[in-house]
TIDREN-180154 format. One record per residue (C-alpha): y, x, z negated. Coordinates in steps of 0.05 Angstrom, whole numbers, padded with zeros to 5 digits, always signed. Layout:
[[Y; X; Z]],
...
This chain:
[[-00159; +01736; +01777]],
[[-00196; +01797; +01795]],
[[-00255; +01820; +01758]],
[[-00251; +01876; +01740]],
[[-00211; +01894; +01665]],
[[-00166; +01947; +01642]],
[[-00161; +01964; +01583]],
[[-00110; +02029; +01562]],
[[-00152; +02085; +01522]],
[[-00112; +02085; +01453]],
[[-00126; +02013; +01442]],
[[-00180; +02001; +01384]],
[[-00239; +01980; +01422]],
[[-00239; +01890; +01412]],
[[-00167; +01890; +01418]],
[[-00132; +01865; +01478]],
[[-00055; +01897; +01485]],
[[-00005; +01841; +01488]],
[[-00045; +01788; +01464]],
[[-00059; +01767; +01392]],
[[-00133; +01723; +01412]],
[[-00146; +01696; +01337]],
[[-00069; +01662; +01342]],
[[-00088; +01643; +01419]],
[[-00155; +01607; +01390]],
[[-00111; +01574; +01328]],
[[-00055; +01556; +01390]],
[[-00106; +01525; +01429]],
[[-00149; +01482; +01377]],
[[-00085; +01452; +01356]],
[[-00049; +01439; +01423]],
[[-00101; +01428; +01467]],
[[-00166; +01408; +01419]],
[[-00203; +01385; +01472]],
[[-00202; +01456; +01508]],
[[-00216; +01480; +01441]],
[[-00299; +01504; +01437]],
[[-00316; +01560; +01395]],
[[-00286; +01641; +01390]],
[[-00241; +01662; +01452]],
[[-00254; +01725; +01488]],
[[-00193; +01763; +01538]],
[[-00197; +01811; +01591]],
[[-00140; +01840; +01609]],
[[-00133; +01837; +01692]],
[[-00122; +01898; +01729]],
[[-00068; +01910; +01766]],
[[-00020; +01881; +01711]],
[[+00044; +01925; +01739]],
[[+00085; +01867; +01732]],
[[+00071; +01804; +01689]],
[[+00008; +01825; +01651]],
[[-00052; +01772; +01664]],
[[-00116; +01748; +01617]],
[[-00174; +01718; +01634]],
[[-00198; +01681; +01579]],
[[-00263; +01654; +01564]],
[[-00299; +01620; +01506]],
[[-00247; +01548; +01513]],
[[-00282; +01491; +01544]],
[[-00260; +01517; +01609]],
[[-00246; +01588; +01639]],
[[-00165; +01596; +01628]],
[[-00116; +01646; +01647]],
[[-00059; +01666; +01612]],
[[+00011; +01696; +01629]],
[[+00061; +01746; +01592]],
[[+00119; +01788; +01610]],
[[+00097; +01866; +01614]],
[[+00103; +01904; +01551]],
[[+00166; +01945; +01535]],
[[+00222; +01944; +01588]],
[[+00239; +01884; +01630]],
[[+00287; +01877; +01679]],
[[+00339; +01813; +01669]],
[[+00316; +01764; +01721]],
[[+00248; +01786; +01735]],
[[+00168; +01759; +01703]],
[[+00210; +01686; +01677]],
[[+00144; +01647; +01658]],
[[+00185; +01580; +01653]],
[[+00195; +01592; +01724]],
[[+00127; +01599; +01757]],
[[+00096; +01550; +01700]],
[[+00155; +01499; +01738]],
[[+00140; +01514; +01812]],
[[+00057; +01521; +01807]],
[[+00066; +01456; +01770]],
[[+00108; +01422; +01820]],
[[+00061; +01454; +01878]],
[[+00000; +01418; +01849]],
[[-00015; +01368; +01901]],
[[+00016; +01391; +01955]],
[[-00010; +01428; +02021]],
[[-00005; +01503; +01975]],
[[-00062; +01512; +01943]],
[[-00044; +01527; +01866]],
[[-00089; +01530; +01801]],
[[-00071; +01474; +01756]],
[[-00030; +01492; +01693]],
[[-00044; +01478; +01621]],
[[+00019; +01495; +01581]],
[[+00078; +01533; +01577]],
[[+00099; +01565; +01502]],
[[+00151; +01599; +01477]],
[[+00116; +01645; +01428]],
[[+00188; +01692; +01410]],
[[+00200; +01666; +01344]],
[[+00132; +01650; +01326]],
[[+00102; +01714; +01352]],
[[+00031; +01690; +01342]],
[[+00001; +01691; +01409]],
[[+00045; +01739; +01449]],
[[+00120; +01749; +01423]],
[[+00142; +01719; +01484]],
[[+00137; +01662; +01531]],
[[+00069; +01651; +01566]],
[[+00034; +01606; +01598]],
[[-00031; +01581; +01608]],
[[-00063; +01554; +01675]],
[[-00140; +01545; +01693]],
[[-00192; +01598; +01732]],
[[-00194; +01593; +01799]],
[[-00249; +01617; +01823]],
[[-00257; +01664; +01882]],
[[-00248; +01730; +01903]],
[[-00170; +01771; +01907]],
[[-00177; +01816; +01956]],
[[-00148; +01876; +01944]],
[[-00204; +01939; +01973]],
[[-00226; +01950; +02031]],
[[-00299; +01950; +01999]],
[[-00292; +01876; +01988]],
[[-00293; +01860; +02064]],
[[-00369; +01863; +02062]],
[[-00378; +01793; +02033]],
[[-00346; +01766; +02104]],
[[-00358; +01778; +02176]],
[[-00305; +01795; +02219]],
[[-00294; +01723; +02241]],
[[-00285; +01707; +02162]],
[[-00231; +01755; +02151]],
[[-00181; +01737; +02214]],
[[-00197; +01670; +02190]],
[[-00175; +01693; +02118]],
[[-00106; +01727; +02158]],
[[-00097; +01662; +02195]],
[[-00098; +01618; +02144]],
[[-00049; +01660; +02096]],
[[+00008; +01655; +02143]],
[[+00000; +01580; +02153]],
[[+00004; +01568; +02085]],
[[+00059; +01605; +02082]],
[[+00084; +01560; +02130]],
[[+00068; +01501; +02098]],
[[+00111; +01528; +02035]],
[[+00163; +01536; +02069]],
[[+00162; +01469; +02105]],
[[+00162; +01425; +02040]],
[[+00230; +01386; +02025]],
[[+00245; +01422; +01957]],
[[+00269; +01347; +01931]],
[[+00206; +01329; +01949]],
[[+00159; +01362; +01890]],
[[+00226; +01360; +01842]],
[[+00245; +01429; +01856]],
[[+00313; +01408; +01897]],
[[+00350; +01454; +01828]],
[[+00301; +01501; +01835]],
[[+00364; +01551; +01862]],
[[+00428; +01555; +01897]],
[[+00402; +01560; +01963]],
[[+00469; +01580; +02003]],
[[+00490; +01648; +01991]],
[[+00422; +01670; +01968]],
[[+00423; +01742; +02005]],
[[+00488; +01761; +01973]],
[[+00456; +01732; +01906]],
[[+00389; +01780; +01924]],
[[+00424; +01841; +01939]],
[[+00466; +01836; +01880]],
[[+00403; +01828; +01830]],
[[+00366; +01874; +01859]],
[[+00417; +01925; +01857]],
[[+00434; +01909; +01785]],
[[+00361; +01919; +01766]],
[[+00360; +01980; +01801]],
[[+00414; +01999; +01755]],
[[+00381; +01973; +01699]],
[[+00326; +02021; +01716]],
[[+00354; +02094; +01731]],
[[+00333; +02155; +01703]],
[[+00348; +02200; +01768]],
[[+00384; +02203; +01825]],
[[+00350; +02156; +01891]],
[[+00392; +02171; +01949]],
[[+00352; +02143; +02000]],
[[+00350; +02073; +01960]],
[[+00427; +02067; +01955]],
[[+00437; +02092; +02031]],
[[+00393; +02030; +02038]],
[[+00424; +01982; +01994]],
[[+00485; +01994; +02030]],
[[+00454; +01984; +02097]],
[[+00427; +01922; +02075]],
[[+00482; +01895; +02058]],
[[+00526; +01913; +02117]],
[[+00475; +01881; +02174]],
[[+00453; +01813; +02131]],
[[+00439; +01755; +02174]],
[[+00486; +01711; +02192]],
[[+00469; +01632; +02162]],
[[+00401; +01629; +02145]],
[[+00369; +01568; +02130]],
[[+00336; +01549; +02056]],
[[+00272; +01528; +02026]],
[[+00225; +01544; +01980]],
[[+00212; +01617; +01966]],
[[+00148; +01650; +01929]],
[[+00181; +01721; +01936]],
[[+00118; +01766; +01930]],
[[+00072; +01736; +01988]],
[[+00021; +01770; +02002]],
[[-00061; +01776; +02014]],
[[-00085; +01801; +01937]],
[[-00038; +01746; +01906]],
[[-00081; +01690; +01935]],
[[-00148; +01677; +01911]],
[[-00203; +01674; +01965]],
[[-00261; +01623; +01956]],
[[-00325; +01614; +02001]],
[[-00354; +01683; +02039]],
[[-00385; +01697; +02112]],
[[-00358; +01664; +02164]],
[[-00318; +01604; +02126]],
[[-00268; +01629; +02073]],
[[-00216; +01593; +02045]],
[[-00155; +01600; +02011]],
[[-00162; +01570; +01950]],
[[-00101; +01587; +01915]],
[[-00033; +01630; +01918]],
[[-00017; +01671; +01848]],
[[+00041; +01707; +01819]],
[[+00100; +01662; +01829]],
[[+00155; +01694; +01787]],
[[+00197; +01723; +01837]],
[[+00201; +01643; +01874]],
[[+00268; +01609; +01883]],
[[+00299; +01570; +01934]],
[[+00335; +01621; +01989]],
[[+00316; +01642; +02059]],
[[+00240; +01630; +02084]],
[[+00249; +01703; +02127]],
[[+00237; +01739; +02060]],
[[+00171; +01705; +02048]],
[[+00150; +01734; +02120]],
[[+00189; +01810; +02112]],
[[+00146; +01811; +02053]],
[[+00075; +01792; +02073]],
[[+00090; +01842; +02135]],
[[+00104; +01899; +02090]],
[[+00048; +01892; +02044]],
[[+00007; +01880; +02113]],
[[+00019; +01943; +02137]],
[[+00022; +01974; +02066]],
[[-00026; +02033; +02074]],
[[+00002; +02055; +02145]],
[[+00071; +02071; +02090]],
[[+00038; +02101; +02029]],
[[-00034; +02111; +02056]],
[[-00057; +02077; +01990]],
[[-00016; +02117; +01938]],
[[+00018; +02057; +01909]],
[[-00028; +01999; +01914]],
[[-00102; +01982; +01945]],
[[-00099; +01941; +02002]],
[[-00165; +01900; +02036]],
[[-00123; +01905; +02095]],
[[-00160; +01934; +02152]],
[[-00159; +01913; +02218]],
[[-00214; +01945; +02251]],
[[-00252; +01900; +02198]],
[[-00226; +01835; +02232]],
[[-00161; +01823; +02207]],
[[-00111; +01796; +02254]],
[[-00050; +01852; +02268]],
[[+00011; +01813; +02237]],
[[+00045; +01796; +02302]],
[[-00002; +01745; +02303]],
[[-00007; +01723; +02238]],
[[+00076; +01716; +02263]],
[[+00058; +01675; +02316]],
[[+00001; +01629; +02273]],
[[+00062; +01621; +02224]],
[[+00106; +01598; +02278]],
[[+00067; +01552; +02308]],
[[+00052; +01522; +02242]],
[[+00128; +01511; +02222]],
[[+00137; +01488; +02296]],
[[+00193; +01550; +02316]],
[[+00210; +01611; +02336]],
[[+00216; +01662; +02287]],
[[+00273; +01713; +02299]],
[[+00272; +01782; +02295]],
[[+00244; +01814; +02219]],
[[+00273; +01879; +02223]],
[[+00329; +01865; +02160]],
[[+00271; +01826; +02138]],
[[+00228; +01886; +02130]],
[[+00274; +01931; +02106]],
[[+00293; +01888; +02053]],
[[+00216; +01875; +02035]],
[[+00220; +01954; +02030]],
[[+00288; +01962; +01980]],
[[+00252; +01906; +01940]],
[[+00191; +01950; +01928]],
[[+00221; +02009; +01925]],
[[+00265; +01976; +01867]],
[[+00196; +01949; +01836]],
[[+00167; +02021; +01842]],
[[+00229; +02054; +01809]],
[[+00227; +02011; +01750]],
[[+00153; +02027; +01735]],
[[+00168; +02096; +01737]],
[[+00224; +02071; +01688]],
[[+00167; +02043; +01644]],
[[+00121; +02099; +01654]],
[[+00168; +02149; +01632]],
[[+00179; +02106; +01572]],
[[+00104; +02107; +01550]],
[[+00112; +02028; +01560]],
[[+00052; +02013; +01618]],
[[-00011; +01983; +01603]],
[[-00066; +02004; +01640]],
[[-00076; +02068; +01687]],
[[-00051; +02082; +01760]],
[[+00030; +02095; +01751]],
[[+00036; +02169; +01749]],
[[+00047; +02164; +01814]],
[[+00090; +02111; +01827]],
[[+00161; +02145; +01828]],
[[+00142; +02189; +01885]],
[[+00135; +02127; +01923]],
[[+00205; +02102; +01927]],
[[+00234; +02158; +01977]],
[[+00188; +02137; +02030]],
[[+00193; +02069; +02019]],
[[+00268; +02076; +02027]],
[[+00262; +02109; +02082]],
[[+00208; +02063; +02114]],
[[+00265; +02011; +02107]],
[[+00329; +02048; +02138]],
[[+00285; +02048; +02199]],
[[+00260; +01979; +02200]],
[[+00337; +01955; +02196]],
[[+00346; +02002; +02251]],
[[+00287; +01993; +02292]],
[[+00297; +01911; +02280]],
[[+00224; +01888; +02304]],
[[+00167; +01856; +02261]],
């Protein structure tokens, strides 16, 4: 939901990689007919490290679609049945999501994709993801923008999973263990050298967990440029929250270890590894307040983040690894990954200290 494409240099110039559009417009006039209006166009969105997005135009609305990346994909991670389910469920509620059309999967068929998708429709607004993008608000705008992030967040993580038909949505109890054990599997899945910082970490990790957390819903990636930003000046919205495939049910804290990271992102890789509109000198609020707005949304306390953080770290630095994994491969679309690997010591290491450090 950006807009800006990318679009890798070998492919032929009308072709989008990933996505077949003359079996998306055939798809569409014969499962949705009355979305159906004339020759599709897609953009591939930057920033597709992960699940690779499409803005599509030319259907009788603006639509989005969703795919797995190309080439290597780790065993749990980018399930589009998943975030079609919980953006679905969401619709409604107090979490702004964009409504969904359809989920398909195209494996057998291979005529859109080769693999599951889904389609939902444009949202329109603004993702904030560089600092040039502040202009279009005034100082007031964007600690209202900071402000109103965490008490979403809050309001996620208040819903009664029964409540929107997600009570199955995950086991809930034992979801740490269940984390650390993924993760570290998809580590292994990923390895092409030797990351001694990341393993002194996992280990960590999984020597100081918390003791009994409690459960709810969990989106798993939260943070500022996976929400969509409507409105500019001094009233800006959220309008909606993006990139759900990492959500289960499991311990709220993760929600808030990750949003902090990716807060504070370029203070750890000074904007090596991804953009971030994050600037508080701009007007952004510091995230021990976007803490506190959080906690007096939910209505308590919120205990110390330090694991919290440095498990938000191991989790990226996990991510990072396995692009480099798909790098090395020849198997990323889109520029911006060369660097990647050299990210994942000093994420590692960003995390040992958070765990023990233990503050926000």
């Amino acid at each position: 939901m950006t807009d800006s494409p990318a679009t890798p240099a070998d492919t032929p110039v009308g072709a989008v990689p990933g996505l077949d559009v003359a079996g998306l417009e055939v798809w569409l006039s014969e499962a949705h007919p009355q979305l159906a209006a004339g020759s599709l166009t897609a953009q591939l969105i930057t920033g597709g490290k992960s699940n690779l997005t499409y803005r599509i135009d030319g259907a009788g609305i603006p639509l989005v679609l969703r795919r797995p990346p190309l080439g290597h994909v780790l065993a749990t991670a980018h399930d589009m049945a998943r975030e079609h389910r919980v953006i679905s469920a969401l619709s409604g509620s107090a979490v702004p999501v964009p409504p969904t059309v359809a989920i398909v999967d195209d494996t057998a068929a291979d005529r859109v994709t080769g693999t599951p998708f889904f389609v939902m429709e444009l949202v329109e607004g603004s993702v904030l993801a560089r600092p040039a993008q502040n202009a279009a608000f005034t100082s007031a705008g964007l600690h209202r923008i900071g402000i109103e992030l965490a008490e979403v967040l809050a309001e996620l993580h208040s819903i009664d999973p029964a409540s929107v038909g997600l009570d199955d949505f995950g086991k809930g109890a034992g979801y740490l263990e269940r984390q650390l054990r993924t993760w570290r599997r998809q580590l292994d899945s990923s390895r092409s050298r030797d990351t001694p910082a990341l393993d002194q970490l996992q280990d960590a990790l999984g020597e100081r967990m918390p003791d009994n957390p409690r459960s709810g819903l969990v989106h798993g990636d939260y943070r500022l440029d996976n929400a969509i930003v409507a409105g500019d000046g001094d009233a800006p919205h959220i309008a909606a929250i993006l990139d759900w495939e990492m959500s289960t049910l499991g311990d709220p804290l993760v929600d808030l270890g990750v949003f902090g990271m990716y807060w504070n992102i370029d203070e750890l890789t000074g904007g090596r590894l991804f953009d971030s509109a994050v600037d508080l000198t701009a007007g952004y609020p510091d995230f021990d307040e976007l803490v506190d707005a959080y906690a007096a949304r939910v209505g308590r306390s919120v205990p110390d983040l330090g694991w919290y953080r440095g498990f938000a770290a191991y989790k990226l630095a996990v991510i990072a690894e396995g692009i480099h994994y798909r790098y090395q491969q020849g198997e990323t679309v889109g520029a911006g990954f060369a660097h990647i690997g050299a990210m994942v010591e000093p994420l590692a290491t960003d995390g040992l200290a958070r765990i023990a450090l233990r503050r926000n």
